[in-house]
PyMOL commands that place a pseudoatom at each C-alpha (Angstrom):
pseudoatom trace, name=CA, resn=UNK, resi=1, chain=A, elem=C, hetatm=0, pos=[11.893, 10.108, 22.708]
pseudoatom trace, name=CA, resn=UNK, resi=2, chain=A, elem=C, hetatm=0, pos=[10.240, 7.472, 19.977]
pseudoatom trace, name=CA, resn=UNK, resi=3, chain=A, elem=C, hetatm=0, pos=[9.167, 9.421, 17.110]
pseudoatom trace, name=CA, resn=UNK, resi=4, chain=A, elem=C, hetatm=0, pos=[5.475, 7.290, 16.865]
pseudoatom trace, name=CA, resn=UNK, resi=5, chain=A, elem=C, hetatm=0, pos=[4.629, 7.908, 20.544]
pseudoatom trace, name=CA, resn=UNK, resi=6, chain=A, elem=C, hetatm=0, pos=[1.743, 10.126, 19.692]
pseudoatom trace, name=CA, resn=UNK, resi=7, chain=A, elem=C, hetatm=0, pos=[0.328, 6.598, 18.219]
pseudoatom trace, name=CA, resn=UNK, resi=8, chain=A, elem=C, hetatm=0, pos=[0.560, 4.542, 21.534]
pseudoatom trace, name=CA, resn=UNK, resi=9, chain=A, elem=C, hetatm=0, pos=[-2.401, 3.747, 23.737]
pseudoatom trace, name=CA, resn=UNK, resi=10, chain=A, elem=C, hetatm=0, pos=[-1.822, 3.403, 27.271]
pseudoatom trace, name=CA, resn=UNK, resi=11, chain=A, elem=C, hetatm=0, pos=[-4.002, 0.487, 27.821]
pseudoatom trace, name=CA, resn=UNK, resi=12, chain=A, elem=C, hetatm=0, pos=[-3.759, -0.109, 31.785]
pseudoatom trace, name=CA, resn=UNK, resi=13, chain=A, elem=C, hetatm=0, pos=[-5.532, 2.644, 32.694]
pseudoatom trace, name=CA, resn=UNK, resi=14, chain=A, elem=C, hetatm=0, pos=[-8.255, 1.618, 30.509]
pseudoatom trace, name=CA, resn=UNK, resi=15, chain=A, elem=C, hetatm=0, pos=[-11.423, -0.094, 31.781]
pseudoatom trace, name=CA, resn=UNK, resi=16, chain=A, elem=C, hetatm=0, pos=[-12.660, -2.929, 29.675]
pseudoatom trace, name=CA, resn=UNK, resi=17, chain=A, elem=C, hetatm=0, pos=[-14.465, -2.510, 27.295]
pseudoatom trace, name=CA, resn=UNK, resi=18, chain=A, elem=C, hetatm=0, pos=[-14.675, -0.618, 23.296]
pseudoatom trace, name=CA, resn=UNK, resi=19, chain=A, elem=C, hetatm=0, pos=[-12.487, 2.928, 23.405]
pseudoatom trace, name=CA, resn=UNK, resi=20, chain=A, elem=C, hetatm=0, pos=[-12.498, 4.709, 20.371]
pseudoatom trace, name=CA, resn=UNK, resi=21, chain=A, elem=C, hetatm=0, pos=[-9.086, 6.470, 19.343]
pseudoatom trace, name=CA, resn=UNK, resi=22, chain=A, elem=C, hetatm=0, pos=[-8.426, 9.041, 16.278]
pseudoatom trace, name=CA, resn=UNK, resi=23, chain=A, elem=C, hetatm=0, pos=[-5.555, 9.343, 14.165]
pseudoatom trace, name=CA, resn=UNK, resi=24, chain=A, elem=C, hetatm=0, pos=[-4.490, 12.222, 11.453]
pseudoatom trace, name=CA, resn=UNK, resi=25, chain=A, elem=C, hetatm=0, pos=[-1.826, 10.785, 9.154]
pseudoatom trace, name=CA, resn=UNK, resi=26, chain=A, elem=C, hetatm=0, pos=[-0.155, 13.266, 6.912]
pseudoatom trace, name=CA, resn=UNK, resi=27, chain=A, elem=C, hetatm=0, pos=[3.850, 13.601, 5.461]
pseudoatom trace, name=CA, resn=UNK, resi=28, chain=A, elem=C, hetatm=0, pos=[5.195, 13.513, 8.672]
pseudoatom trace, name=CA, resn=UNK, resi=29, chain=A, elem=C, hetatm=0, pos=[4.054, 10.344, 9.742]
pseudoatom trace, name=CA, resn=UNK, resi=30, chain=A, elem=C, hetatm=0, pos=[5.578, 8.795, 6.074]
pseudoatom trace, name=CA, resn=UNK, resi=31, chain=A, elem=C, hetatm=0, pos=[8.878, 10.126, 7.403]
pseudoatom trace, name=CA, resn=UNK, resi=32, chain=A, elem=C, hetatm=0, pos=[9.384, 8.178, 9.954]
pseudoatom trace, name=CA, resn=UNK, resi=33, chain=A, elem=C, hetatm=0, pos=[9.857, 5.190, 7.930]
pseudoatom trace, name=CA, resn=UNK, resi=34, chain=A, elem=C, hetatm=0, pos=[13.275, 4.947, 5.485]
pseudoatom trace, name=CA, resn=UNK, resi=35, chain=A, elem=C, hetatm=0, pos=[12.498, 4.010, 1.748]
pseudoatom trace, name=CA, resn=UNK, resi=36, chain=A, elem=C, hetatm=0, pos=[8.701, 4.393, 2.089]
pseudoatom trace, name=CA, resn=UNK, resi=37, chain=A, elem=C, hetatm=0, pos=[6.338, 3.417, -0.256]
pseudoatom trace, name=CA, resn=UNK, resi=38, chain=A, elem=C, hetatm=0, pos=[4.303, 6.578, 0.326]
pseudoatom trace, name=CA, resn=UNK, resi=39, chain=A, elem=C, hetatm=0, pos=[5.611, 9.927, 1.376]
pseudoatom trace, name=CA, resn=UNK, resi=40, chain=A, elem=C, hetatm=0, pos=[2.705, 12.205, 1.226]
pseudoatom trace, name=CA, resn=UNK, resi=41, chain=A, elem=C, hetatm=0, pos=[-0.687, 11.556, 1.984]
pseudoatom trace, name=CA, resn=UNK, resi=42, chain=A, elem=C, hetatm=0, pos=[-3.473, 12.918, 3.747]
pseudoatom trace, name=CA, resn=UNK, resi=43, chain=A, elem=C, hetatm=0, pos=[-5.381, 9.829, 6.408]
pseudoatom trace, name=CA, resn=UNK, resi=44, chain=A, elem=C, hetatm=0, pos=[-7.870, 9.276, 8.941]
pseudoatom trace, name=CA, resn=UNK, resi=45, chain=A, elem=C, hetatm=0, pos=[-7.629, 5.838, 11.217]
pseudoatom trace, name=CA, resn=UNK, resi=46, chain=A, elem=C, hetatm=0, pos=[-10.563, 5.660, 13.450]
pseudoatom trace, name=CA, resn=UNK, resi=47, chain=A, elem=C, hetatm=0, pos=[-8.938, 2.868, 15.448]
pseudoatom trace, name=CA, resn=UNK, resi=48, chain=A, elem=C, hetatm=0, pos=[-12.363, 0.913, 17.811]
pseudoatom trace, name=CA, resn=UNK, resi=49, chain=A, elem=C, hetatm=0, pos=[-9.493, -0.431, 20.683]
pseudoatom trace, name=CA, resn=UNK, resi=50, chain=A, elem=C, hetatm=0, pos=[-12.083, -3.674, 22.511]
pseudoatom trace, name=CA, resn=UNK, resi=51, chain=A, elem=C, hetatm=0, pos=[-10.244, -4.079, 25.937]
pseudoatom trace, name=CA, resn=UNK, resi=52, chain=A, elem=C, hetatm=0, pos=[-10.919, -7.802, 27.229]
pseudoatom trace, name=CA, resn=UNK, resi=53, chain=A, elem=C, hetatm=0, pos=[-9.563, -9.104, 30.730]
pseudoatom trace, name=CA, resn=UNK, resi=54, chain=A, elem=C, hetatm=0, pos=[-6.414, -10.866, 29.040]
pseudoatom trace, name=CA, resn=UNK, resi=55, chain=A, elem=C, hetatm=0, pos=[-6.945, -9.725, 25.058]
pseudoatom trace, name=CA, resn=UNK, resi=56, chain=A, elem=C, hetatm=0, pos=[-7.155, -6.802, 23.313]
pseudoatom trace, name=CA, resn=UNK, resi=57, chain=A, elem=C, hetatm=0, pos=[-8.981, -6.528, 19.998]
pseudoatom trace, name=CA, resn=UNK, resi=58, chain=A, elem=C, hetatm=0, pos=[-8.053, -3.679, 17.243]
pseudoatom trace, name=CA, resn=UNK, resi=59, chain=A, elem=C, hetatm=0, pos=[-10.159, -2.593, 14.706]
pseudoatom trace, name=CA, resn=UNK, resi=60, chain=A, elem=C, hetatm=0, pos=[-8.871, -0.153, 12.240]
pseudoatom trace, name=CA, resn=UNK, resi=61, chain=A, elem=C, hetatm=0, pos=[-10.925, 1.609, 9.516]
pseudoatom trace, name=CA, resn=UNK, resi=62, chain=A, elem=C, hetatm=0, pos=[-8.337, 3.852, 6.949]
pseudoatom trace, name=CA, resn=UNK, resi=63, chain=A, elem=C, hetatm=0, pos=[-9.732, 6.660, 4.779]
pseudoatom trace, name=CA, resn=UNK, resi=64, chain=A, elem=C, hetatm=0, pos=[-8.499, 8.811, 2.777]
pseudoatom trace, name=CA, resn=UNK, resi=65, chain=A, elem=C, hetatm=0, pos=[-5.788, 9.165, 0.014]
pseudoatom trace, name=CA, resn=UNK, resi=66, chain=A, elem=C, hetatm=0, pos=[-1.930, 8.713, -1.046]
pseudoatom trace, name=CA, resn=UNK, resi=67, chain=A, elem=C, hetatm=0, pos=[-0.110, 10.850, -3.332]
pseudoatom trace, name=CA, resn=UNK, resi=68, chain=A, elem=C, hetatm=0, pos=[1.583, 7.913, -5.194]
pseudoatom trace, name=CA, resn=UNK, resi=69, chain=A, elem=C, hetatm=0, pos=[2.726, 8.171, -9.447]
pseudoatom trace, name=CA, resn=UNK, resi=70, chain=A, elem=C, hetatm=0, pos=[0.996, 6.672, -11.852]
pseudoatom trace, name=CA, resn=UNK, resi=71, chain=A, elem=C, hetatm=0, pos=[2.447, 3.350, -12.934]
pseudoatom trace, name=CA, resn=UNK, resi=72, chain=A, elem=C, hetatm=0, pos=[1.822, 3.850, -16.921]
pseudoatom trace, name=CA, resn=UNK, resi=73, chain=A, elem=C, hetatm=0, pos=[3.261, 7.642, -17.155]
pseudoatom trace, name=CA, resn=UNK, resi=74, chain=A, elem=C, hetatm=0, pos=[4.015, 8.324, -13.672]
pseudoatom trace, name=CA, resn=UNK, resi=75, chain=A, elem=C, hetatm=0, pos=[2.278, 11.958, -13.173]
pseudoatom trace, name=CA, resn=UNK, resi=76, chain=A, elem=C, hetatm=0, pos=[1.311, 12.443, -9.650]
pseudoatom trace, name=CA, resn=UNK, resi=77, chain=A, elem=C, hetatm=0, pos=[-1.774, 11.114, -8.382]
pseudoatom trace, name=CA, resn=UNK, resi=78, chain=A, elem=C, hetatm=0, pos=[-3.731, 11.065, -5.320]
pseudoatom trace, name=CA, resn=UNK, resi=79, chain=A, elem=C, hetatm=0, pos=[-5.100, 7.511, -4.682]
pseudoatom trace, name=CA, resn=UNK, resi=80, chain=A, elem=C, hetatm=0, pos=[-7.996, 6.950, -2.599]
pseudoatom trace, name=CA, resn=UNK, resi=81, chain=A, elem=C, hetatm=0, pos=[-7.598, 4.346, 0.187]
pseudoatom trace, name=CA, resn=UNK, resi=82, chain=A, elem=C, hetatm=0, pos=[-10.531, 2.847, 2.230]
pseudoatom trace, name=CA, resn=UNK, resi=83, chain=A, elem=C, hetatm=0, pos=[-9.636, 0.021, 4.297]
pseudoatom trace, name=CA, resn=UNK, resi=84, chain=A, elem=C, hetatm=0, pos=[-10.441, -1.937, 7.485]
pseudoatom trace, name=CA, resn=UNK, resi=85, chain=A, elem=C, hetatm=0, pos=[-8.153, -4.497, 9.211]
pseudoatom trace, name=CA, resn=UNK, resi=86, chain=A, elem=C, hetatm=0, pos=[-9.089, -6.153, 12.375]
pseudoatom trace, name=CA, resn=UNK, resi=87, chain=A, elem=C, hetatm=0, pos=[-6.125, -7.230, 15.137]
pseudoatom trace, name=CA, resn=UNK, resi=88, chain=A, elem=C, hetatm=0, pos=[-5.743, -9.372, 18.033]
pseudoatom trace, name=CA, resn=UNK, resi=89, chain=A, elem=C, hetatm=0, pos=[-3.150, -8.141, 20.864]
pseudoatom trace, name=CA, resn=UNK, resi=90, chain=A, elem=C, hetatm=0, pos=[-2.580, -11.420, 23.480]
pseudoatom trace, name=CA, resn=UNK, resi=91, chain=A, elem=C, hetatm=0, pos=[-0.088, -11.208, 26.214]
pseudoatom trace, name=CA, resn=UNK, resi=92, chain=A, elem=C, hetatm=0, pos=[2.574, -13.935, 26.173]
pseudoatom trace, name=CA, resn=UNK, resi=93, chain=A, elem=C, hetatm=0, pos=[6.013, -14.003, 28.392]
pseudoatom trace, name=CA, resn=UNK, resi=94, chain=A, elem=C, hetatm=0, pos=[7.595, -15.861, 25.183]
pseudoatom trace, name=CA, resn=UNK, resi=95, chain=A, elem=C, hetatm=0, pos=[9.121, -14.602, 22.325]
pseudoatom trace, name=CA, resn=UNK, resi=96, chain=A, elem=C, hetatm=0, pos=[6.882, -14.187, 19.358]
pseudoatom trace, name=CA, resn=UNK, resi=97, chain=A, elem=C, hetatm=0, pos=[8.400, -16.272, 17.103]
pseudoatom trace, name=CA, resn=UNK, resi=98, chain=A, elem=C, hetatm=0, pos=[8.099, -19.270, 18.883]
pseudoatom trace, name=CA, resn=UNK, resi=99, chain=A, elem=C, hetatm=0, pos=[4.247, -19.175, 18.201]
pseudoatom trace, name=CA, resn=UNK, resi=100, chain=A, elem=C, hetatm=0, pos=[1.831, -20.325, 15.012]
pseudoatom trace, name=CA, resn=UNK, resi=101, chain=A, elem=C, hetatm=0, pos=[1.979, -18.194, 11.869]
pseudoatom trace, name=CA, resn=UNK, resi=102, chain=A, elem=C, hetatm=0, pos=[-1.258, -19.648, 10.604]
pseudoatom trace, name=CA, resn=UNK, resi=103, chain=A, elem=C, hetatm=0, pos=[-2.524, -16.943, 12.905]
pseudoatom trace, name=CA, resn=UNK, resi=104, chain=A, elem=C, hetatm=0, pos=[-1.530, -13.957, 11.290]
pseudoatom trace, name=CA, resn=UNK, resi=105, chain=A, elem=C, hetatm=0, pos=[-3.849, -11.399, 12.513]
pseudoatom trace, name=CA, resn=UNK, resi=106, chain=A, elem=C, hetatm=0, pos=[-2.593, -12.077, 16.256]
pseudoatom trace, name=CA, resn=UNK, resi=107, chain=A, elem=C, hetatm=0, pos=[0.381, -10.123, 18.002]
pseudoatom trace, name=CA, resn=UNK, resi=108, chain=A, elem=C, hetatm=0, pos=[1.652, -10.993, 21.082]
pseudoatom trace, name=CA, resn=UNK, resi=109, chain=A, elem=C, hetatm=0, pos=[3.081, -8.230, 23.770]
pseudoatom trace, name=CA, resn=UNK, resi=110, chain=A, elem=C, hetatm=0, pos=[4.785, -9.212, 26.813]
pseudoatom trace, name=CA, resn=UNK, resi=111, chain=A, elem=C, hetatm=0, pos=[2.272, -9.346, 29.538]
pseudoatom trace, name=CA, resn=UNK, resi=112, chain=A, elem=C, hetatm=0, pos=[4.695, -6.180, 31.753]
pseudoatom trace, name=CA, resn=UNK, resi=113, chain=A, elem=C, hetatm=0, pos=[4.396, -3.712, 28.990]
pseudoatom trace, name=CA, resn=UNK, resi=114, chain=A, elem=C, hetatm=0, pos=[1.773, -0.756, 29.647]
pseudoatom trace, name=CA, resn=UNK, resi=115, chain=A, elem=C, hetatm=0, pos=[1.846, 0.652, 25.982]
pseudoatom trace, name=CA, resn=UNK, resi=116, chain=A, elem=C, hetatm=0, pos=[1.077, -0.304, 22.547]
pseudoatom trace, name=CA, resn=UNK, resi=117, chain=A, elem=C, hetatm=0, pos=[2.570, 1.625, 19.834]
pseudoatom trace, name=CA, resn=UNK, resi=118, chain=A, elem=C, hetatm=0, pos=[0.136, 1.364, 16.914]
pseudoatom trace, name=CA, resn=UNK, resi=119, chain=A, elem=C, hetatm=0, pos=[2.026, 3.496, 14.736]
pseudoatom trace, name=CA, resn=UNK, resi=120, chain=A, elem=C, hetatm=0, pos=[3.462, 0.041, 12.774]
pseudoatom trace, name=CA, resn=UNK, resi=121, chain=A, elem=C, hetatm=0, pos=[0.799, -1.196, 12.013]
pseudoatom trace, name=CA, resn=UNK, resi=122, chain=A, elem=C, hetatm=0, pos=[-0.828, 1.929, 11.050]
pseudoatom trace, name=CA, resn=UNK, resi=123, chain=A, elem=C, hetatm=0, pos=[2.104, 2.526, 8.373]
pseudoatom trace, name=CA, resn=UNK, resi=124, chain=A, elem=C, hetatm=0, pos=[2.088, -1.546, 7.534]
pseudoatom trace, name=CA, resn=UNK, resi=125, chain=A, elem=C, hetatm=0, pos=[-2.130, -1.372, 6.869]
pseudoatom trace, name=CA, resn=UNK, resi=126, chain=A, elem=C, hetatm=0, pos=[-1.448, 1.635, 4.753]
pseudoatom trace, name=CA, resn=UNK, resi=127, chain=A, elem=C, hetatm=0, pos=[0.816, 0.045, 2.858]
pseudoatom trace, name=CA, resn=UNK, resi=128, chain=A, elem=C, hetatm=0, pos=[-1.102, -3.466, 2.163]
pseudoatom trace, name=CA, resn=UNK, resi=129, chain=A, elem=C, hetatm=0, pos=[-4.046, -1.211, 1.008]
pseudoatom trace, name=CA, resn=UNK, resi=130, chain=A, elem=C, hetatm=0, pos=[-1.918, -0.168, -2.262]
pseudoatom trace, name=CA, resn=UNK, resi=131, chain=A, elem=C, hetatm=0, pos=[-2.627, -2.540, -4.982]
pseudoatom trace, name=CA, resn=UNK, resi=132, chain=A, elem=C, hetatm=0, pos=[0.357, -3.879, -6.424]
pseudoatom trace, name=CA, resn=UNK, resi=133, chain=A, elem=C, hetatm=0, pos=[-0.230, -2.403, -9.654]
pseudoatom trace, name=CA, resn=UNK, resi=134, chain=A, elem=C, hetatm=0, pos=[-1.513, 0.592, -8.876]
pseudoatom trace, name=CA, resn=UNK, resi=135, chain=A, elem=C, hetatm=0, pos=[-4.748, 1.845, -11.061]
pseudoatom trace, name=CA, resn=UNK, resi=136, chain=A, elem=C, hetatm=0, pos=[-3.460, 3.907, -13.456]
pseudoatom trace, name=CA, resn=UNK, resi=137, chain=A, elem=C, hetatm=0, pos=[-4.643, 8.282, -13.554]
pseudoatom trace, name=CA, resn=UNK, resi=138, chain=A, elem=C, hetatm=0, pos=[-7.494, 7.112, -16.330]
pseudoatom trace, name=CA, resn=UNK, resi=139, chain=A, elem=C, hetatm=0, pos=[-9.014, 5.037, -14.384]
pseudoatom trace, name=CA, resn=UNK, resi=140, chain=A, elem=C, hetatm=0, pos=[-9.289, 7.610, -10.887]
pseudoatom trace, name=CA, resn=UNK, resi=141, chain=A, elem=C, hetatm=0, pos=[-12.624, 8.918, -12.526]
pseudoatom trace, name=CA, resn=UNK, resi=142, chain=A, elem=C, hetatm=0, pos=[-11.159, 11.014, -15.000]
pseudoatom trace, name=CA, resn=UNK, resi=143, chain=A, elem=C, hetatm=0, pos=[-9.740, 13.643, -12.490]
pseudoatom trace, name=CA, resn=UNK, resi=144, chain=A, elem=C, hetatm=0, pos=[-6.074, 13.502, -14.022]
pseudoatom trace, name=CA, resn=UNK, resi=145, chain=A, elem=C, hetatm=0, pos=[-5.546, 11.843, -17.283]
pseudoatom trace, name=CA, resn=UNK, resi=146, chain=A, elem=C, hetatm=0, pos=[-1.934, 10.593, -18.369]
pseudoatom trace, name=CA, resn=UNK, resi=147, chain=A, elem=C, hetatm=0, pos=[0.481, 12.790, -19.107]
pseudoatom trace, name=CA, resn=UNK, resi=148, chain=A, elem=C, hetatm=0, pos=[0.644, 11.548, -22.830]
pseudoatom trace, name=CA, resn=UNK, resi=149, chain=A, elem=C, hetatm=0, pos=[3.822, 13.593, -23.598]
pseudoatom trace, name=CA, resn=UNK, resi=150, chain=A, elem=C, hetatm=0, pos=[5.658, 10.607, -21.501]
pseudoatom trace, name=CA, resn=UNK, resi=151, chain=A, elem=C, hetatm=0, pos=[4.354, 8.603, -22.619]
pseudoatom trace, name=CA, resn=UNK, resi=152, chain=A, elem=C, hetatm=0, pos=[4.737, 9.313, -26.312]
pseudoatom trace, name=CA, resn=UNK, resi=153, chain=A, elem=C, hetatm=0, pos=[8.580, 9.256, -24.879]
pseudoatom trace, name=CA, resn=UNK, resi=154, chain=A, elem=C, hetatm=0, pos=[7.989, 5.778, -23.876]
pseudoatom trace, name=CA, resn=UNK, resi=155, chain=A, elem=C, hetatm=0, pos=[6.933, 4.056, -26.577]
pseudoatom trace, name=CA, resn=UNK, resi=156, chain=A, elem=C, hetatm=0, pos=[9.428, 3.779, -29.506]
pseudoatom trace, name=CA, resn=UNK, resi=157, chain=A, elem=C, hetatm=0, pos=[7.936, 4.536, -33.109]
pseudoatom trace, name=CA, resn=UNK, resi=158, chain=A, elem=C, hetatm=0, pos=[6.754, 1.635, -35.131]
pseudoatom trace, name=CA, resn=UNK, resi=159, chain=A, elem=C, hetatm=0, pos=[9.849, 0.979, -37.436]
pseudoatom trace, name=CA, resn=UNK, resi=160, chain=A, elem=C, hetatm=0, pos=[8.533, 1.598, -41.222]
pseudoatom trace, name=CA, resn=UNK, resi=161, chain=A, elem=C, hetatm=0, pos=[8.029, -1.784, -42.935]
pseudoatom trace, name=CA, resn=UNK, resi=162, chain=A, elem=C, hetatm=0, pos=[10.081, -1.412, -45.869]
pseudoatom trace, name=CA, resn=UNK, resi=163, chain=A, elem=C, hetatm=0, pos=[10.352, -4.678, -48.846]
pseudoatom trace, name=CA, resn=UNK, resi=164, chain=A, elem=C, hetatm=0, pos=[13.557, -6.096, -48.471]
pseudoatom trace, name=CA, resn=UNK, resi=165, chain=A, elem=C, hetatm=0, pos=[15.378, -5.767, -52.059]
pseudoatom trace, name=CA, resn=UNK, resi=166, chain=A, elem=C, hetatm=0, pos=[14.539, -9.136, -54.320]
pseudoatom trace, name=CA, resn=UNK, resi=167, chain=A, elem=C, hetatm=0, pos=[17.272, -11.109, -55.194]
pseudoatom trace, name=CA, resn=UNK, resi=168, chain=A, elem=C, hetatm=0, pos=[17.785, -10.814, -58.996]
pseudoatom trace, name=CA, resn=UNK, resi=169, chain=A, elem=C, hetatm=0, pos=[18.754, -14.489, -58.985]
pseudoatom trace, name=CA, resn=UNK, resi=170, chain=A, elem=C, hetatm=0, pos=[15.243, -15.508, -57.282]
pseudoatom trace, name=CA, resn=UNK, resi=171, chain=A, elem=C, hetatm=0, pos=[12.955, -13.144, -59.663]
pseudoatom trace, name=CA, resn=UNK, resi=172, chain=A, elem=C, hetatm=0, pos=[12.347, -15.826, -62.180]
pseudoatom trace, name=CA, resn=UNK, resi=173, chain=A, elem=C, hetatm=0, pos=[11.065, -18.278, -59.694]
pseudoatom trace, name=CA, resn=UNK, resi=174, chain=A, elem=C, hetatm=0, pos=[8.679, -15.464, -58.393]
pseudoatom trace, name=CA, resn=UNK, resi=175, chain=A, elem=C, hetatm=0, pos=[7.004, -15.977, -62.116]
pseudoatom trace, name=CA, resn=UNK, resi=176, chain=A, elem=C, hetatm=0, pos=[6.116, -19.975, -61.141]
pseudoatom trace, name=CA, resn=UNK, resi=177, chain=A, elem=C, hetatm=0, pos=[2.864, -20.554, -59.575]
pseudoatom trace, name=CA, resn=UNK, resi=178, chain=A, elem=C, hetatm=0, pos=[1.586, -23.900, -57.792]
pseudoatom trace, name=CA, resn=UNK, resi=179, chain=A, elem=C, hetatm=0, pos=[-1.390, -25.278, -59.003]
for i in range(1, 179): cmd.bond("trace and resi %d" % i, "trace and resi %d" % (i + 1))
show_as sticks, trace
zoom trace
């Protein structure tokens, strides 16, 4: 049994036309998927699923947060996502590689399947929503701020700036000034 079946739509039954589909993505979904990014969180996808004659057209609208570390002093942090991505599903006998990837928002599904598993794209959507660098816990309105003991950890002391000793050869010269 596929472990993301609870995220497929059975789309032949369905009459054209806008169906509206609900999602609740929480740790289990995250473990589904080796050396995630996230592994906790706590989602709603509201997923509008437009059924055309020979297209389908997804939207998806992500809310809610990831428990991700902080970047600077990496103390847990729940990070607010809110996020809509738009898809196109087209039916096509051919292999999808063989087709433009200007036109990335466009998947193609061979025109006998019955099913779509949106549980991929689910997880990839997630994903893209995280910012590279992620904001760090002073900047999530104050609700957690850095754990300043690691970071004090981090950050080496300033060595002390000490005068190097003065050659007693060069101390004369120190006595000439330019004019």
């Amino acid at each position: 049994m596929d472990r993301l079946r609870q995220y497929e739509i059975a789309f032949v039954g369905l009459k054209t036309g806008i169906h509206q589909f609900n999602f609740d993505i929480d740790d289990r979904f995250f473990a589904y998927f080796n050396n995630s990014l996230v592994n906790k969180g706590d989602l709603k996808v509201h997923l509008n699923f437009d059924k055309k004659p020979s297209f389908f057209i997804l939207y998806f609208r992500i809310e809610g947060f990831v428990h991700l570390p902080c970047d600077r002093c990496s103390a847990e942090l729940d990070f607010p996502l809110d996020a809509d991505f738009t898809i196109v599903v087209k039916f096509d006998d051919h292999s999808e590689n063989e087709h433009d990837d200007s036109m990335a928002d466009v998947i193609y599904i061979d025109r006998n399947e019955t099913h779509l598993n949106t549980g991929q794209l689910i997880y990839e959507f997630i994903n893209l929503s995280i910012p590279l660098h992620r904001i760090n816990c002073d900047n999530l309105n104050n609700k957690k701020p850095c754990d300043y003991e690691i970071l004090s950890r981090l950050v080496a002391p300033a060595p002390k700036k000490q005068k190097p000793p003065v050659d007693p050869r060069w101390k004369d010269l120190t006595k000439i000034k330019l004019n």
